[in-house]
GULUM-746268 format. One record per residue (C-alpha): residue number from 1; residue in three letters; x, y, z. Coordinates in steps of 0.001 Angstrom, whole numbers, plus 500000, padded with zeros to 6 digits. Layout:
// residues N
NODE, gufi, drenfi, xx, yy, zz
NODE, NUM, ala, X, Y, Z
...
//
This chain:
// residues 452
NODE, gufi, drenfi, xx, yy, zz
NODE, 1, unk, 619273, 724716, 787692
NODE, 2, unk, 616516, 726255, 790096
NODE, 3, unk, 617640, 730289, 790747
NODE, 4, unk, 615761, 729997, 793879
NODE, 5, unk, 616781, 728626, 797221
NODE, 6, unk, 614757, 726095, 799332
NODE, 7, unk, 613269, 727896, 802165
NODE, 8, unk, 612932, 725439, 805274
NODE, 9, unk, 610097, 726268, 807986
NODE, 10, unk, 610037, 728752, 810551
NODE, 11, unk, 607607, 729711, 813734
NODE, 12, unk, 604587, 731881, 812602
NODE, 13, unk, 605618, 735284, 813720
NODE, 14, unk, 602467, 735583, 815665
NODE, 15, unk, 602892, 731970, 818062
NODE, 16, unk, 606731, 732852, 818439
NODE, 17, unk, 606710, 735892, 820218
NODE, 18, unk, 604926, 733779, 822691
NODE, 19, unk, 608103, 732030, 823433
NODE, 20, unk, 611804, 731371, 823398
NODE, 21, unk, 611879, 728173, 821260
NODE, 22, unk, 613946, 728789, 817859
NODE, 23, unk, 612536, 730277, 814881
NODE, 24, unk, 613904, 728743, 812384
NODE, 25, unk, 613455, 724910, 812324
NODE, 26, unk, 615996, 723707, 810006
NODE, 27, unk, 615807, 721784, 806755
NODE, 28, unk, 614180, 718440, 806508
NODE, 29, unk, 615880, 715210, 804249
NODE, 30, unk, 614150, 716296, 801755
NODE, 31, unk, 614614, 719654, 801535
NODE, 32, unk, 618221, 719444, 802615
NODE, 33, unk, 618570, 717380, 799100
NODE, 34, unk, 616909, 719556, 797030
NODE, 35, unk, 618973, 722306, 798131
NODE, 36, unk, 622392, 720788, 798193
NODE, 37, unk, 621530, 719686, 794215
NODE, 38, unk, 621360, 723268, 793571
NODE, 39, unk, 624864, 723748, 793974
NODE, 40, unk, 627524, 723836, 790516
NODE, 41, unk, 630398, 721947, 792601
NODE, 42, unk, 632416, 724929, 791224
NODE, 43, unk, 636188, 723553, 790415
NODE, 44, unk, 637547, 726910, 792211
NODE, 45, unk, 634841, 727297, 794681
NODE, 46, unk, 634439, 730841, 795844
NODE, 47, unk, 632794, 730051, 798989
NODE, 48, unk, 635689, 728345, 800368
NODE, 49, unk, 637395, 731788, 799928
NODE, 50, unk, 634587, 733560, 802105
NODE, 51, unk, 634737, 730791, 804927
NODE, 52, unk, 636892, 732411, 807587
NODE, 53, unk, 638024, 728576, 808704
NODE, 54, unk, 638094, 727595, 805520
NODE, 55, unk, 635482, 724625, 805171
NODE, 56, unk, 635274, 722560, 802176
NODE, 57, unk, 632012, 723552, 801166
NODE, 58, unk, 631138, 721875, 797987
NODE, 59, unk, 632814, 718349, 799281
NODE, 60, unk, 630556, 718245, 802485
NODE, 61, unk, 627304, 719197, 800027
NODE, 62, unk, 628503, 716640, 797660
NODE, 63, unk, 628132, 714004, 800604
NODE, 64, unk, 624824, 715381, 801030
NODE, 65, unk, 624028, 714609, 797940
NODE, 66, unk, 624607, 711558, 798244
NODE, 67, unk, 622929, 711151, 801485
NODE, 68, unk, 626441, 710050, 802828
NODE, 69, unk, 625473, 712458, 806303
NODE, 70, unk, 628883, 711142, 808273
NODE, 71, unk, 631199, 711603, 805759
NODE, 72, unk, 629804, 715024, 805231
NODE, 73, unk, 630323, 715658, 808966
NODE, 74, unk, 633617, 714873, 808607
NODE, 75, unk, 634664, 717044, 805806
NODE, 76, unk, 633071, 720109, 807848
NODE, 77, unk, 634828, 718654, 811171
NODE, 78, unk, 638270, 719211, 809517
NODE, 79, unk, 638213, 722961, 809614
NODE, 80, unk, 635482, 723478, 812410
NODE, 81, unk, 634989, 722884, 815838
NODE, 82, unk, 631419, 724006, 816215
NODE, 83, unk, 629573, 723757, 812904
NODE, 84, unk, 625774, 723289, 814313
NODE, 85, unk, 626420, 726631, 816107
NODE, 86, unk, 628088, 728502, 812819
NODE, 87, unk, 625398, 727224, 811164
NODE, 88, unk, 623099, 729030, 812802
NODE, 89, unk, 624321, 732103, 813551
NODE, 90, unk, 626986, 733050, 811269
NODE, 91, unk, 626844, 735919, 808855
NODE, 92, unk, 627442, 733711, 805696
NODE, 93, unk, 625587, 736523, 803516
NODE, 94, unk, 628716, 738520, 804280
NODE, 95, unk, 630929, 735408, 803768
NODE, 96, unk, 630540, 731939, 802133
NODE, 97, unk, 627147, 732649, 800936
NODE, 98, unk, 628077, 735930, 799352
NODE, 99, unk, 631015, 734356, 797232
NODE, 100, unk, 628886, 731785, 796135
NODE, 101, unk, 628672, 732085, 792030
NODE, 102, unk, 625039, 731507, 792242
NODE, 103, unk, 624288, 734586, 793692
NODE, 104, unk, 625107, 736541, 790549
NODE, 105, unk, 621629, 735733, 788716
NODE, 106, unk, 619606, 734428, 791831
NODE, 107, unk, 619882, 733268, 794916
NODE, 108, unk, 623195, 731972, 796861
NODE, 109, unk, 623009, 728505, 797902
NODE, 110, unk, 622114, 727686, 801564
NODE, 111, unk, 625374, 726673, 802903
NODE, 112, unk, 624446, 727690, 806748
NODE, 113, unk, 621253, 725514, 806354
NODE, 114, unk, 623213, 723091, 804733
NODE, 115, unk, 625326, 723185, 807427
NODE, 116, unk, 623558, 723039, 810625
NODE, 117, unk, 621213, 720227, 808897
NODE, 118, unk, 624877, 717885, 808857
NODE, 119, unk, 625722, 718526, 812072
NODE, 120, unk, 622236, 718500, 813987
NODE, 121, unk, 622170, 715044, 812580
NODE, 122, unk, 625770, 714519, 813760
NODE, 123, unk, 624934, 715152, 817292
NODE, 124, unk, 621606, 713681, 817151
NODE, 125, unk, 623560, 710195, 816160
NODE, 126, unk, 627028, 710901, 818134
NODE, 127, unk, 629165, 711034, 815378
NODE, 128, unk, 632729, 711223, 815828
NODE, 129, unk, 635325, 713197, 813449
NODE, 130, unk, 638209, 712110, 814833
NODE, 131, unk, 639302, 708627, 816706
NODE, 132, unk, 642525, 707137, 818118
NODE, 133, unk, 643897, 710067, 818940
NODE, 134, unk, 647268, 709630, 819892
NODE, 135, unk, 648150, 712000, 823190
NODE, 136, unk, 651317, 713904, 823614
NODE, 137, unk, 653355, 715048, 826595
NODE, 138, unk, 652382, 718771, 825611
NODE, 139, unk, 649822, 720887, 828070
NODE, 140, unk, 647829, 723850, 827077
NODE, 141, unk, 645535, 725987, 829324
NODE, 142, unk, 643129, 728354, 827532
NODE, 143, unk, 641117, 731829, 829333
NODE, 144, unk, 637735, 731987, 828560
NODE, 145, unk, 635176, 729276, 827198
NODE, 146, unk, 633912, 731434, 824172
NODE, 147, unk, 634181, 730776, 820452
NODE, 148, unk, 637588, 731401, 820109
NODE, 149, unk, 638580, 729357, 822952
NODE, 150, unk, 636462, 726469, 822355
NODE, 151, unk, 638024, 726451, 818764
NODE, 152, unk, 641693, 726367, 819797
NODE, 153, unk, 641063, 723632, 822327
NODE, 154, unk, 639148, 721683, 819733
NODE, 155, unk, 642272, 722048, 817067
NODE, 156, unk, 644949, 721422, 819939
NODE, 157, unk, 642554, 718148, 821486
NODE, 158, unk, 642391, 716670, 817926
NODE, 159, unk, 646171, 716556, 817394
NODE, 160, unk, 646860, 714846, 821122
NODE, 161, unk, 647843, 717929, 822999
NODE, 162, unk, 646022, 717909, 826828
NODE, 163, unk, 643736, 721087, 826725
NODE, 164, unk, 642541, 722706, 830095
NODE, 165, unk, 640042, 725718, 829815
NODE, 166, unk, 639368, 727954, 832599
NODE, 167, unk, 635876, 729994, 832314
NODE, 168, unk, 634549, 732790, 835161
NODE, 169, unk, 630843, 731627, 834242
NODE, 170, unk, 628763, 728801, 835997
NODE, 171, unk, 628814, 727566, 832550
NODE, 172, unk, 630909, 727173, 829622
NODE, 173, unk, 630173, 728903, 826606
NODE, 174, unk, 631119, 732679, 826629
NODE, 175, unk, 628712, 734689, 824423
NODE, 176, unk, 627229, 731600, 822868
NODE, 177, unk, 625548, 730770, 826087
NODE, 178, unk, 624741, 734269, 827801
NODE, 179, unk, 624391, 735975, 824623
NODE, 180, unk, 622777, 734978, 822102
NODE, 181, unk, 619422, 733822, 822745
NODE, 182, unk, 617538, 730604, 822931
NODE, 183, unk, 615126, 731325, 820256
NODE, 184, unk, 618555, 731983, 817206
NODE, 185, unk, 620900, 729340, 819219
NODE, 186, unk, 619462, 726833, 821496
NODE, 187, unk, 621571, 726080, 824549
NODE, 188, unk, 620919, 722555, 824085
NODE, 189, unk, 623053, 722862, 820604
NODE, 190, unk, 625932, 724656, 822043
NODE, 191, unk, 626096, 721992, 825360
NODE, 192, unk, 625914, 719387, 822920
NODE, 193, unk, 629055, 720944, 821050
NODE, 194, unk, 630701, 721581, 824133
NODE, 195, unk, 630415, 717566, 825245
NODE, 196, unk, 632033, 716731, 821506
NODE, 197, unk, 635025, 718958, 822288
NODE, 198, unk, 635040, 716910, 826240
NODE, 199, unk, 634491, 713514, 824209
NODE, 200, unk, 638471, 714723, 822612
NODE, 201, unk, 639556, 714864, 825893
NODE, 202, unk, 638332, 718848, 826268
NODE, 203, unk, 638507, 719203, 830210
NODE, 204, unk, 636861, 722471, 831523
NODE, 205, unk, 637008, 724340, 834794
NODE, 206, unk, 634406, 726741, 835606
NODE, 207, unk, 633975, 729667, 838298
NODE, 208, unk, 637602, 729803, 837945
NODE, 209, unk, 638745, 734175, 838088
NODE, 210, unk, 641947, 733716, 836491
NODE, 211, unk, 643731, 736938, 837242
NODE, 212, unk, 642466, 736274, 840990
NODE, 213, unk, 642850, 733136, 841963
NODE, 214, unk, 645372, 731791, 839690
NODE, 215, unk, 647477, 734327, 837442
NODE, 216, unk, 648035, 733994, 834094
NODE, 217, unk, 652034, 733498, 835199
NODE, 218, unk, 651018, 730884, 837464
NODE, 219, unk, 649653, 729090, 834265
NODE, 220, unk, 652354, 729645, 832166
NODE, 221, unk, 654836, 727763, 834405
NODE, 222, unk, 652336, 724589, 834617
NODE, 223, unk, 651220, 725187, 830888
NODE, 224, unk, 654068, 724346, 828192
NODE, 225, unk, 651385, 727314, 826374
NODE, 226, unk, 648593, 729814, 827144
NODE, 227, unk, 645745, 730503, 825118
NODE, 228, unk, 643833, 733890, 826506
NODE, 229, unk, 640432, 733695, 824466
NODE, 230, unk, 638844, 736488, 827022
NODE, 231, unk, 636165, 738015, 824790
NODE, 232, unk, 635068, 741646, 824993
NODE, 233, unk, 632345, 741917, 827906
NODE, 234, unk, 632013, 745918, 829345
NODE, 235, unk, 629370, 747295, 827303
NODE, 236, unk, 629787, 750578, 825948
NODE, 237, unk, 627680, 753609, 827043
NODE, 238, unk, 626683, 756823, 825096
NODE, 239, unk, 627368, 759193, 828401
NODE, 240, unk, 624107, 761373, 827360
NODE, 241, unk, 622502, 763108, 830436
NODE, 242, unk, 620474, 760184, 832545
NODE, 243, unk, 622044, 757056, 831821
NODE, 244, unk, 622275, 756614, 835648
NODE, 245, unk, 618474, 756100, 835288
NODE, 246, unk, 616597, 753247, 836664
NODE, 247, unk, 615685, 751349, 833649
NODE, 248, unk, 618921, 751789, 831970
NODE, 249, unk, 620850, 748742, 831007
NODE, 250, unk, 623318, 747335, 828743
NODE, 251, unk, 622378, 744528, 826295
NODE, 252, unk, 624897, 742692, 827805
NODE, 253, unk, 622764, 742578, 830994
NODE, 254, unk, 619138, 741793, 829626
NODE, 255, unk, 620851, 739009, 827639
NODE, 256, unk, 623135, 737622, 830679
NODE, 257, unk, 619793, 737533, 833068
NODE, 258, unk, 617377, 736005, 830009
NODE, 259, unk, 619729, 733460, 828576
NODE, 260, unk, 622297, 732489, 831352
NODE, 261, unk, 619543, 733090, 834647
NODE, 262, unk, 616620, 732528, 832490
NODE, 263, unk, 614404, 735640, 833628
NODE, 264, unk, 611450, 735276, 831068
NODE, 265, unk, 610132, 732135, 833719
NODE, 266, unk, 608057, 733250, 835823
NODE, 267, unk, 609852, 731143, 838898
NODE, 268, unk, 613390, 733567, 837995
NODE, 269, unk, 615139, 734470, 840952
NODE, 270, unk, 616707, 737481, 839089
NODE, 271, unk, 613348, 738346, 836807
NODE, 272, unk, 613824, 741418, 834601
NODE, 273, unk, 611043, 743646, 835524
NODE, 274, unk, 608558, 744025, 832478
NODE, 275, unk, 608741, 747588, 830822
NODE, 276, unk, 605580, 748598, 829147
NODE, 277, unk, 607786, 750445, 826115
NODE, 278, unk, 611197, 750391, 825685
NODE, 279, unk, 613940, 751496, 823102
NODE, 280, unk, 617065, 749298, 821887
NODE, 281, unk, 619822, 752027, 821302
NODE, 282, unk, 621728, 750387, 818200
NODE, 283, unk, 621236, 748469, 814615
NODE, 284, unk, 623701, 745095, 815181
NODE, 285, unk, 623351, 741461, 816060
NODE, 286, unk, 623308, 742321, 819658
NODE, 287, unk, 620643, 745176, 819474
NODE, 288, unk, 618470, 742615, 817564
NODE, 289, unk, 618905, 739909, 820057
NODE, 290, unk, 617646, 742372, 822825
NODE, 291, unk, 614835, 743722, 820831
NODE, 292, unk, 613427, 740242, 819925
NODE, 293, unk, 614050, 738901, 823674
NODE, 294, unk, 612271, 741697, 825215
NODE, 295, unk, 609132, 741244, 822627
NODE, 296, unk, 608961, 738045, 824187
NODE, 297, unk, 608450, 738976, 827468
NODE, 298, unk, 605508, 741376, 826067
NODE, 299, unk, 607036, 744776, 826169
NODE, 300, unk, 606287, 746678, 822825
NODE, 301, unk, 610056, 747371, 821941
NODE, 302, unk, 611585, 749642, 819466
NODE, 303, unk, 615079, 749936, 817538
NODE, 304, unk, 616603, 753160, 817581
NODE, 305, unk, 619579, 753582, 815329
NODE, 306, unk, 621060, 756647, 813962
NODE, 307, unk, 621461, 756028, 810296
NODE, 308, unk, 618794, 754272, 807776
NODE, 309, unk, 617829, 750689, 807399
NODE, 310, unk, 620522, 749852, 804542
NODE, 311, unk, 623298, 750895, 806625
NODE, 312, unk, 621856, 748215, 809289
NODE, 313, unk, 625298, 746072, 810825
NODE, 314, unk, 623001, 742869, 811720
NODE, 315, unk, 622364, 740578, 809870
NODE, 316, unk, 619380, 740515, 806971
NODE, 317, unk, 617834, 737519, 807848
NODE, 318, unk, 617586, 738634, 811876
NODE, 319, unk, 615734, 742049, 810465
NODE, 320, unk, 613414, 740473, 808736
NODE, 321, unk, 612338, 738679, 811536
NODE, 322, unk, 612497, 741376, 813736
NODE, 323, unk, 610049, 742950, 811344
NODE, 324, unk, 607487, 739830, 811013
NODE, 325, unk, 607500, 740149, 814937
NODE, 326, unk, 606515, 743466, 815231
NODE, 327, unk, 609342, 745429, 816146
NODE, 328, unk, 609281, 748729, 815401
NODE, 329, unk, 612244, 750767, 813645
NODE, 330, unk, 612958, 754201, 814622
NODE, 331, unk, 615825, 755037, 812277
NODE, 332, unk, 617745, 758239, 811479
NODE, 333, unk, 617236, 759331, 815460
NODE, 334, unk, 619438, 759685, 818176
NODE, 335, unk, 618889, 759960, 821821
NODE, 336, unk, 620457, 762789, 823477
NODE, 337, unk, 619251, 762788, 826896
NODE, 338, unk, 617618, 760163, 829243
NODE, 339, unk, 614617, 761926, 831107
NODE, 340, unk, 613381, 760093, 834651
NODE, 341, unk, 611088, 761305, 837282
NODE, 342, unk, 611377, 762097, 841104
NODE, 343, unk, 612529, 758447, 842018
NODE, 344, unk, 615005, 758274, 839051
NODE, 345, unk, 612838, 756059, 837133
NODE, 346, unk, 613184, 756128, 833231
NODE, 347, unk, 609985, 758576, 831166
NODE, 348, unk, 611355, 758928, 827830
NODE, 349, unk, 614298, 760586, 826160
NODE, 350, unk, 614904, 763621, 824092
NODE, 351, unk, 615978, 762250, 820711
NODE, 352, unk, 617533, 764059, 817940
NODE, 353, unk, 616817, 763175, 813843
NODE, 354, unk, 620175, 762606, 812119
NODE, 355, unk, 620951, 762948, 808336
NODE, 356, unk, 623087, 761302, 806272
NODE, 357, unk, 626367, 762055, 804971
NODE, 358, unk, 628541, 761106, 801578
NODE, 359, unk, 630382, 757796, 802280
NODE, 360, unk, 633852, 758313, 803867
NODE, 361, unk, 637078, 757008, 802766
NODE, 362, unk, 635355, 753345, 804407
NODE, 363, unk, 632435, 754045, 802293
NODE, 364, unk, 630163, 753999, 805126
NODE, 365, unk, 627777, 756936, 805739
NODE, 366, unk, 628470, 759706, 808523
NODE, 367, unk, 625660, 761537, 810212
NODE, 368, unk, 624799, 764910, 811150
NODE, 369, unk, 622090, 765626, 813647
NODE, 370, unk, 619630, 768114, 812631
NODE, 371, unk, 619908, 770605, 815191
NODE, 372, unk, 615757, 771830, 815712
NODE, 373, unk, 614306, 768255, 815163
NODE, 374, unk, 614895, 767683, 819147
NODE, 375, unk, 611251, 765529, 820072
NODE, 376, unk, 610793, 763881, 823387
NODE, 377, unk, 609193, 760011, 823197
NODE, 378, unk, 607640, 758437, 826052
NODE, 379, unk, 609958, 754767, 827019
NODE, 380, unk, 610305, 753548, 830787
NODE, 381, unk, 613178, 751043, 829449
NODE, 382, unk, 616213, 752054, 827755
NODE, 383, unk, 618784, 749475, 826607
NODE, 384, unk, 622323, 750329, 825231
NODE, 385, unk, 623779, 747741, 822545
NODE, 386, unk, 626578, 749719, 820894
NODE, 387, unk, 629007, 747443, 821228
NODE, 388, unk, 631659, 746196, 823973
NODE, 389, unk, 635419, 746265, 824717
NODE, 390, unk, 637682, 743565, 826447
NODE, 391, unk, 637888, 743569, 830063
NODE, 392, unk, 641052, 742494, 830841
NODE, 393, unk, 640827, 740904, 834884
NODE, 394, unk, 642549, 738278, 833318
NODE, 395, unk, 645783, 739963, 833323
NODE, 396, unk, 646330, 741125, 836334
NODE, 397, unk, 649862, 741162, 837859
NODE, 398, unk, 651249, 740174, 834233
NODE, 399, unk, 653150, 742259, 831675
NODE, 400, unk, 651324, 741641, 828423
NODE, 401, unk, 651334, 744708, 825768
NODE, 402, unk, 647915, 746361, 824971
NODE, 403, unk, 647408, 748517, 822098
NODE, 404, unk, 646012, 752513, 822520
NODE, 405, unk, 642441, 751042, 822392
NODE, 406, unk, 642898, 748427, 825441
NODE, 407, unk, 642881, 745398, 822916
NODE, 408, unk, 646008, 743017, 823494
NODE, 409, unk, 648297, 743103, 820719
NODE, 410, unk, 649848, 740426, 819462
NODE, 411, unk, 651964, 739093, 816231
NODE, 412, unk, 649956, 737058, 814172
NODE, 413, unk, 648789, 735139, 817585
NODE, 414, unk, 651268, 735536, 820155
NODE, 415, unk, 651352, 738549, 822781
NODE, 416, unk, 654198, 740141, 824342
NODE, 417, unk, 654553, 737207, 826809
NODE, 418, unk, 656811, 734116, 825472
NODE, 419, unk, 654290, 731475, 826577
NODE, 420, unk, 651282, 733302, 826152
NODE, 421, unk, 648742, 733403, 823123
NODE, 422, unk, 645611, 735135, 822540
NODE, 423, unk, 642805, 735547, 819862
NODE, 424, unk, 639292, 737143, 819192
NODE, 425, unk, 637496, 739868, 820483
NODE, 426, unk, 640013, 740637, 823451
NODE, 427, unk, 642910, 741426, 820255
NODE, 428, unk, 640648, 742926, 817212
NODE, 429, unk, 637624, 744310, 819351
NODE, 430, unk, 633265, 742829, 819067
NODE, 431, unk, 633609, 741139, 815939
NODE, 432, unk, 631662, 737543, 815242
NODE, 433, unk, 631807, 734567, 816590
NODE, 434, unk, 632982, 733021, 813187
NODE, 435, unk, 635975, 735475, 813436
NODE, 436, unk, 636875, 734492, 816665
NODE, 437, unk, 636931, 730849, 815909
NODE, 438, unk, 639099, 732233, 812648
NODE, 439, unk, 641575, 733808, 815533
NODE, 440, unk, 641207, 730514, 818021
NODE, 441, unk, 642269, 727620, 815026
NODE, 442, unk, 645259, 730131, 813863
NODE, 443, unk, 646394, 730201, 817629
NODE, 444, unk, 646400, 726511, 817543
NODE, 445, unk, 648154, 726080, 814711
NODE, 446, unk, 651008, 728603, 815693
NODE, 447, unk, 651101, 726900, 819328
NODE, 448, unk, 651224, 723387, 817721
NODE, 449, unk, 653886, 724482, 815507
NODE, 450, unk, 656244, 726261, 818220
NODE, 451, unk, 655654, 723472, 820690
NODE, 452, unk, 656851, 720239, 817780
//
């Protein structure tokens, strides 16, 4: 058995930072096999364990094996609504991938590879995981077209119910569309996931401001159940001297206007204007995502994150390519204090070095700033990815109970309201979109089972 996993092709470093086309390509048949005959087909596979929805891992591989591509679609379509997008973007180092038994004396096998290589063929050749669906009398409307939403309408569509999302966007998606960016998730993948979840009988209703227009009461007295899959969209803010700067934004916003208004054309009618240096305040998915996105538009871009590379939150793999594209990692540093000239324009920040702690009680690192390290760095962009929390427009003018931190609480998935459900980042906070989709099936499944 080969220790070492089959590495499928990726953009040179040097042509991709040119562009906004994805990085990495994807396995070919070939490679695809060689990979999925590297797995043990473990009788109590571990990696099932990690999988937050719980895929059958070393059946669908199995198919691959033997280059049975639609039955291995189905297998993964059983416990996932959007497997070319998890393939791509979840953290399965963290999860399947770092259960896998394999791992122990070399290297896990590729199961997000593995993955996205089923189900780009799926959509390439319009399979279909589930037919003759019989439909029931039962309605559900579902708040907010992100990954958790998507998932419980998928789950509810399969099993006949008559799913209606409502989304505030243009376009449906939630932070798989205006979020993450075109070079790590294509938008073509997540339409064409979006028109598989339609082809169940998905129907969606954009530019809809639930909360506004409609109430979340008015839809629980057409809806026999609500689904409120709202996300977490304010970005968080360090509320150091100068954030009011020009040249300050959230990740949120340089993400929004590159992925959803597409600002890197040069035809944009919201372009982002082009900073000459700027620094990504943070060390997670999201701060990669702007770091990379703003290398592509030329600007030579920097991390800044307080503690050291190992205690990183993104993912490895995204990292490493920020590395092999030149981004630059100013680590252990802090900024405390936005500096801008007469016209309020961003110069450069006073930053701070930080040291490291002993673990706490989480065994995660604290810092301490070291108090006569205070430097100034030159910058005339400054962009804030330290997080987000929920924004809750949604509920206006209903009585649903939100915990001390603004997140609505629920038990297991239902909130304070009789008809009313909700899931994701609005109850637990950021998280991924993997754990979202984890909160939107378990919704399902609890509305499916009230509503027999």
């Amino acid at each position: 058995m080969n220790d070492k996993r089959v590495l499928g092709k990726i953009q040179n470093p040097q042509e991709r930072i040119k562009n906004f086309s994805e990085v990495e390509l994807g396995y070919t048949k070939e490679e695809a096999l060689k990979e999925a005959n590297r797995c043990l087909q473990c009788i109590n596979p571990r990696c099932v364990k990690g999988c937050p929805v719980g895929i059958m891992i070393p059946e669908f591989i199995k198919y691959i094996k033997e280059d049975n591509i639609e039955k291995a679609y189905e297998v993964i379509s059983k416990s996932s609504s959007l497997p070319a997008i998890c393939g791509r973007v979840c953290p399965q180092e963290k999860q399947c991938e770092g259960m896998c038994i394999k791992g122990l004396k070399g290297d896990a096998i590729s199961i997000g590879a593995l993955e996205r290589y089923v189900a780009d063929i799926a959509l390439k050749n319009n399979f279909t995981s589930v037919k003759n669906i019989k439909k029931n009398n039962k309605k559900v409307a579902i708040v907010g077209s992100g990954p958790s939403g998507l998932t419980c309408a998928g789950e509810l569509a399969k099993k006949g119910y008559n799913v209606v999302i409502y989304e505030i966007l243009q376009k449906p998606g939630g932070v798989l569309t205006y979020g993450i960016p075109e070079f790590r998730l294509p938008k073509s993948i997540v339409e064409k996931e979006i028109e598989s979840l339609k082809k169940l009988g998905v129907e969606i209703k954009c530019d809809v401001l639930v909360g506004n227009s409609i109430t979340i009461d008015d839809l629980s007295k057409e809806y026999d159940a609500v689904f409120l899959g709202t996300g977490a969209g304010l970005p968080k803010f360090m509320g150091i001297p100068g954030e009011e700067a020009n040249g300050v934004f959230s990740a949120n916003e340089i993400l929004t206007r590159i992925n959803l208004m597409k600002a890197y054309k040069e035809e944009a009618k919201t372009p982002i204007k082009k900073a000459k240096k700027a620094y990504v305040i943070g060390g997670g998915n999201v701060a990669m995502d702007a770091v990379r996105s703003l290398k592509r538009l030329g600007v030579d871009a920097h991390i800044m994150y307080r503690r050291s590379e190992e205690e990183l939150p993104a993912r490895k793999m995204e990292v490493y390519h920020a590395k092999e594209e030149g981004i630059i990692f100013d680590l252990l540093t802090n900024p405390k204090e936005i500096l801008m000239d007469e016209f309020n324009n961003v110069i450069g920040m006073n930053v701070i070095n930080m040291i490291l702690t002993e673990p706490g009680e989480d065994g995660r690192r604290g810092v301490i700033e070291d108090e006569k390290s205070i430097h100034k760095v030159d910058c005339d962009m400054v962009v804030m990815a330290l997080g987000t929390s929920p924004n809750h427009s949604a509920l206006k003018d209903t009585e649903i109970n939100l915990s001390e931190k603004g997140l609505i609480v629920v038990e297991e998935s239902k909130t304070s309201h009789d008809k009313v459900y909700a899931g994701g980042d609005a109850v637990t906070g950021a998280a991924t979109v993997i754990l979202a989709m984890e909160a939107g099936k378990k919704a399902a499944h609890q509305i499916m089972e009230e509503l027999k």
